[in-house]
C-alpha positions in Angstrom: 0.0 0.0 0.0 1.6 3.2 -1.5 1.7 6.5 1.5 -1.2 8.1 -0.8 -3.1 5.1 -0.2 -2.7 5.2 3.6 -3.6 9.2 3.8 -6.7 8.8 2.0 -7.5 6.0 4.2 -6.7 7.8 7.4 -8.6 10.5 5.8 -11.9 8.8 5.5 -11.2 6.9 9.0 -11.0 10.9 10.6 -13.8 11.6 8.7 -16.2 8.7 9.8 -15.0 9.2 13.8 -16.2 13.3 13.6 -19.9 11.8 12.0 -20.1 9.6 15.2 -18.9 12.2 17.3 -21.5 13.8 19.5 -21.9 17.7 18.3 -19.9 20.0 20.7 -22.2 23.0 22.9 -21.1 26.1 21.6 -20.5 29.1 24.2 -21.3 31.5 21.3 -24.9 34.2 22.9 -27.8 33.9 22.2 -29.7 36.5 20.0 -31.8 39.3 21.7 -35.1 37.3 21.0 -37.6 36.5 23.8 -37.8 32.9 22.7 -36.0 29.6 21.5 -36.3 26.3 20.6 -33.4 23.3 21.2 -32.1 21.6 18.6 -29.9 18.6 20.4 -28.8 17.8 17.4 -26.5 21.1 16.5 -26.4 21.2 20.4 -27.7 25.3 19.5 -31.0 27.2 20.3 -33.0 28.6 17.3 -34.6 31.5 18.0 -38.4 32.3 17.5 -39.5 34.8 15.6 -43.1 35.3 17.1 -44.6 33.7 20.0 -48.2 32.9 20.0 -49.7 33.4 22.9 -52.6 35.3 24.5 -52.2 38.2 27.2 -53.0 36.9 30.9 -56.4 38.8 31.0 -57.9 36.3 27.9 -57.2 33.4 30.4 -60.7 32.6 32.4 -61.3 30.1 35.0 -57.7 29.6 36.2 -57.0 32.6 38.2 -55.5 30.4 41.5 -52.9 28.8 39.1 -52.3 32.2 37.4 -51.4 33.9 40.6 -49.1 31.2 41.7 -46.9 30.5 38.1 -47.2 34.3 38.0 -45.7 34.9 41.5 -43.1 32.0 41.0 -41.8 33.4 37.3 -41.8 37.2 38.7 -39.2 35.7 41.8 -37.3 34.5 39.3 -37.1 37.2 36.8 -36.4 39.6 39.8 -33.2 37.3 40.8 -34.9 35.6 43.7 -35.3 32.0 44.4 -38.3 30.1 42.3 -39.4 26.6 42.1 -39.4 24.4 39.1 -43.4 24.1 38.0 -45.6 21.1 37.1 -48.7 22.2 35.5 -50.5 18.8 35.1 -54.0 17.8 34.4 -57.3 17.6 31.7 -55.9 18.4 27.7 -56.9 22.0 26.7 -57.5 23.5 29.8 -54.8 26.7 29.5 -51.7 24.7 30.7 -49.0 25.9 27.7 -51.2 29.3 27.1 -51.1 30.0 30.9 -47.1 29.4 31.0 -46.5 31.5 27.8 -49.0 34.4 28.7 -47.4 34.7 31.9 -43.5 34.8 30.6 -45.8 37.6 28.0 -46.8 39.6 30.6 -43.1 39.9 32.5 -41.5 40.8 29.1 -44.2 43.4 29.0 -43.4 44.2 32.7 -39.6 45.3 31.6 -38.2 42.2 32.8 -35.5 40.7 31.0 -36.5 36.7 30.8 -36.1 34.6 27.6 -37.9 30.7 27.4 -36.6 28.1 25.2 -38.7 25.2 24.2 -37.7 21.6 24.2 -39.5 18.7 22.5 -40.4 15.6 24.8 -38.6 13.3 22.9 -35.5 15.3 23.8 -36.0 14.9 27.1 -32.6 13.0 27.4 -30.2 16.3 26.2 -32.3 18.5 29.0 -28.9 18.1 31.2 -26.6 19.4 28.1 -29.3 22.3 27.4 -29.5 23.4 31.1 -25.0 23.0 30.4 -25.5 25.4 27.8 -27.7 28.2 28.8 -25.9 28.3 32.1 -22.7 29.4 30.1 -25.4 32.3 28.4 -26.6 35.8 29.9 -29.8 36.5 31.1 -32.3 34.1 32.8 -34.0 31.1 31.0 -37.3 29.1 31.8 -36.9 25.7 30.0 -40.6 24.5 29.2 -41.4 21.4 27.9 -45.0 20.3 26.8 -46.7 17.5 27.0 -44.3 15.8 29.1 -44.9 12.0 29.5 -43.2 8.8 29.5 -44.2 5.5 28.1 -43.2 2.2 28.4 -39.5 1.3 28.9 -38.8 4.7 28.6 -35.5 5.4 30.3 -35.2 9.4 29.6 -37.2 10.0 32.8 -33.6 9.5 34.8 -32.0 12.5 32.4 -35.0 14.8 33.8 -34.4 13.4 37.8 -30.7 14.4 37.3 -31.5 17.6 35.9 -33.9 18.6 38.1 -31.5 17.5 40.9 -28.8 19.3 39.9 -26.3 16.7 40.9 -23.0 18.0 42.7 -23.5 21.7 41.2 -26.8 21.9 41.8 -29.2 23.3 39.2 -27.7 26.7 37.7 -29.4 29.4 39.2 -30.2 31.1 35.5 -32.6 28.7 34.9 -35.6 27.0 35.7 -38.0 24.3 34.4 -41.8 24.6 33.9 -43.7 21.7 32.0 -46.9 20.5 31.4 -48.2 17.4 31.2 -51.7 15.5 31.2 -50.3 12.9 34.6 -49.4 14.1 37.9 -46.9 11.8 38.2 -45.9 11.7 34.4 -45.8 7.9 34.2 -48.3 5.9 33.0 -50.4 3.3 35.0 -49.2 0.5 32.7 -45.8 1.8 33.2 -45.9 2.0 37.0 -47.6 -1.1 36.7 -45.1 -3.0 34.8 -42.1 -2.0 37.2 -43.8 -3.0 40.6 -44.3 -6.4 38.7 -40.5 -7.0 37.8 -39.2 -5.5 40.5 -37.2 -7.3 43.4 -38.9 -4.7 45.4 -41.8 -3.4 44.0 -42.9 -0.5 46.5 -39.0 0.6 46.1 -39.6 0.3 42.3 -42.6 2.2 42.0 -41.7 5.1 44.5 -38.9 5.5 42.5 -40.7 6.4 39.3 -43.2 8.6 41.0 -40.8 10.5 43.1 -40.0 12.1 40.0 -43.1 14.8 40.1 -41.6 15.2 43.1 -38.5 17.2 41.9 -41.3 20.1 41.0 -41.5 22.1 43.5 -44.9 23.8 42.5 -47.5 22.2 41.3 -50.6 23.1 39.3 -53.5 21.2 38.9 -56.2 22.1 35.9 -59.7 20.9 35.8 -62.6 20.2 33.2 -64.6 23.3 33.3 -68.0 23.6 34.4 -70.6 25.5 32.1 -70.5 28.7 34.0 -66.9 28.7 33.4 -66.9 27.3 29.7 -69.3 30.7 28.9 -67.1 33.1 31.0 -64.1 32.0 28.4 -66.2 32.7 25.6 -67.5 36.0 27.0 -64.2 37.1 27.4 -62.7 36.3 23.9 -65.5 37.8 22.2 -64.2 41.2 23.9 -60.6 40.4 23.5 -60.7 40.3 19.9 -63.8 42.8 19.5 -66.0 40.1 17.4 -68.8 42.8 16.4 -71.4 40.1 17.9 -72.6 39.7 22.0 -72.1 37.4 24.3 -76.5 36.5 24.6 -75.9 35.9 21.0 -73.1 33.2 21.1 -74.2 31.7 24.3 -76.5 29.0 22.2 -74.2 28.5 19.8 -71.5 28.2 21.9 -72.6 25.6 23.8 -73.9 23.4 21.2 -70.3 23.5 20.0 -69.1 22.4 23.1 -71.7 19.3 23.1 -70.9 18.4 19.3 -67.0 17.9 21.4 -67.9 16.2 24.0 -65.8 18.5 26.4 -66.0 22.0 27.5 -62.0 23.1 27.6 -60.2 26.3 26.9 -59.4 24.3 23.3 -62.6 24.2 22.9 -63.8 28.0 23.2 -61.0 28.9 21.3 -62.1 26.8 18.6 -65.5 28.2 18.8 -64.3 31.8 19.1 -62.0 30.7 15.5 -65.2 29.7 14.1 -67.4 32.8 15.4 -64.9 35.4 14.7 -64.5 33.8 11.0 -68.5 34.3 10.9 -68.0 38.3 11.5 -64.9 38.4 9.0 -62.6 38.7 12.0 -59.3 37.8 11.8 -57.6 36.5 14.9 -54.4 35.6 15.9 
């Protein structure tokens, strides 16, 4: 084999390691936006153009849960200690809208807090995101929605040791808010399955559900009742100045709601899309 032959060898060798190499955090800041989203794969934040969100007066029927994540995210934007938040219950009852409204309204308030968005299946690289934006200026809320595990799902111990913080302890920049539809974020089946394979099964099982536990706040959300179903819908009628009234819609309204099967915040906002396209409105 001729020394040309070897180099290109070597060369395709050294090119085949830095493929299978995992990509390397990069210290380089963050644009002045108010929001990102993680790509784990470029180990880099994108940042996002427009958030879509509502303002905190749009949001009905959750005003204890407001105040709290409110109170929490202003602590932390002021420099103070906050808790890492669990907003957890029925789908489409405000849970992401409250959580983006509220990071809205401090932006609003002059405060200078940025959120960056991470999928649920990259749960796994939350420990080299939290790495990363602890390098960065400014103060970050991580949120993550939808947040559930399934199965054999082992990415569940990457969110423990995050949430831990390990010997360092969590950097004080940042904190974690996500929303999911189980207070404990596991499964039944899942739960289920470990106390049945495991040597001991209460020790198994605690295990799994200590997780929630790493949230120091938590939120709970609730199918609404009628009363507050309307009070949603009376309230985005005026947000987005719908030339119609509230006695008008009410019917309506609540027939859409039955056609569902549900009466959620999901599901006046779909109505309100619906009315407001009615009365050539155009909404966000």
């Amino acid at each position: 084999m001729t020394d040309s032959e070897t180099t290109k060898i070597l060369y395709r060798i050294a090119d085949a390691l830095d493929r299978l190499a995992p990509a390397q955090s990069s210290n380089t800041p963050l644009m002045d936006a108010e929001g990102y989203v993680w790509r784990p794969e470029q180990m880099q934040c994108s940042p996002v153009s427009h958030i879509a969100r509502l303002p905190l007066t749009a949001l009905c029927g959750i005003s204890p849960q407001l105040q709290q994540l409110y109170d929490n995210t202003k602590r932390f934007a002021e420099g103070k200690l906050a808790n890492n938040a669990l907003l957890w219950g029925a789908r489409g009852t405000g849970k992401s809208s409250l959580v983006k409204a509220v990071h809205g309204a401090l932006i609003e308030d002059g405060f200078s807090l940025k959120i960056v968005e991470i999928a649920r299946e990259d749960i796994a690289s939350l420990p080299d995101l939290m790495s990363y934006l602890a390098h960065q200026e400014g103060r970050f809320i991580i949120f993550c929605d939808d947040l559930a595990f399934e199965g054999a799902e082992t990415s569940y111990k990457a969110l423990k040791a995050a949430l831990e913080g390990g010997l360092t302890g969590r950097p004080s920049n940042i904190v974690f808010y996500a929303t999911s539809n189980r207070r404990h974020l596991m499964s039944r089946q899942m739960i289920d399955n470990e106390r049945s394979t495991a040597i001991n099964p209460s020790e198994a099982v605690e295990e799994k559900i200590s997780l929630s536990d790493r949230f120091g706040l938590w939120l709970g959300f609730h199918a609404l009742d009628q009363d507050q179903y309307l009070e949603i819908i009376a309230a985005y009628i005026t947000y987005y100045e719908i030339p119609t009234s509230f006695e008008e819609e009410r019917l309506p309204a609540l027939q859409w709601a039955m056609a569902r099967g549900n009466r959620s915040g999901r599901t006046a906002h779909q109505f309100i899309i619906d009315c407001a396209a009615r009365h050539n409105v155009m909404i966000g």
